[in-house]
C-alpha distance (Angstrom), angle and dihedral (degrees) to the residues before:
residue distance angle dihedral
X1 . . .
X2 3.81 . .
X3 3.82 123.6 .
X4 3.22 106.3 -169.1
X5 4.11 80.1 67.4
X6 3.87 86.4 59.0
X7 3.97 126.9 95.8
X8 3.61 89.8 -133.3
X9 3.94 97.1 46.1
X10 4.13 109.1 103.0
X11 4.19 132.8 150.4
X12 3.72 114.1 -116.7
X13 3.73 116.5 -143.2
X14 3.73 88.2 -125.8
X15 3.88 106.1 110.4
X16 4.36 94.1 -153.3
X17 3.54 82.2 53.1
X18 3.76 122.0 36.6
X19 3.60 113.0 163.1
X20 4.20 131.8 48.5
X21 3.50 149.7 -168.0
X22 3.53 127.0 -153.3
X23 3.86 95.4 -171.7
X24 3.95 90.2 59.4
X25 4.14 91.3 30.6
X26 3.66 90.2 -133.6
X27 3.96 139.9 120.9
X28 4.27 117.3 -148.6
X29 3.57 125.9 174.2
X30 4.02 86.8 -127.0
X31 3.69 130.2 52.1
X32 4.22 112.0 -54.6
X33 3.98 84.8 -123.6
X34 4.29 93.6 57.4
X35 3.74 87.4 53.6
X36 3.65 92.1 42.1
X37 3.73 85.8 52.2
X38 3.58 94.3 46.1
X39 3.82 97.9 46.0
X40 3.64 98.3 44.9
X41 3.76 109.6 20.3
X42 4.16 89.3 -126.2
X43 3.42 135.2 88.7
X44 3.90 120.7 -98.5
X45 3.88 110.6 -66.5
X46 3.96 92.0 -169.6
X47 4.16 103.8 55.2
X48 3.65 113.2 127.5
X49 3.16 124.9 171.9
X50 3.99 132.2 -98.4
X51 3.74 94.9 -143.5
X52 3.64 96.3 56.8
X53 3.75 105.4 122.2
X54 4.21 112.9 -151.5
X55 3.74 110.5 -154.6
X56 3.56 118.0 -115.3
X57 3.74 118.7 -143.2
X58 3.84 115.6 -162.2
X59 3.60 112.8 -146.3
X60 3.91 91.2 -150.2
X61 3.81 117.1 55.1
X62 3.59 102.2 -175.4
X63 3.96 92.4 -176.0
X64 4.35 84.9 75.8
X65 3.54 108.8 117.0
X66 4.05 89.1 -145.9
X67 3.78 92.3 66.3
X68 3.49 89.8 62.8
């Protein structure tokens, strides 16, 4: 598992405590998925990943021939 490939992966500008995860709502001065591993004896349940694309709908297509 990497986190930095996860959505809710980010670096905290506090120096005792470098890295983050919003998912968990915690700050560790190792990787979010050690502590996860640590703490619960599983692997992180919350990782999704960064490149995950959501599609966006517009609600106005302005190329429709009826609007015009």
């Amino acid at each position: 598992m990497n986190c930095s490939k996860c959505k809710f992966f980010y670096i905290t500008w506090d120096s005792v405590a470098k890295y983050g995860c919003k998912a968990y709502k915690f700050k560790s001065k190792e990787m979010p998925h050690h502590s996860v591993k640590k703490i619960s004896n599983q692997d992180c349940q919350l990782f999704k990943d960064k490149k995950q694309k959501t599609e966006k709908k517009d609600d106005l297509d302005l190329t429709r021939d009826d609007l015009w």
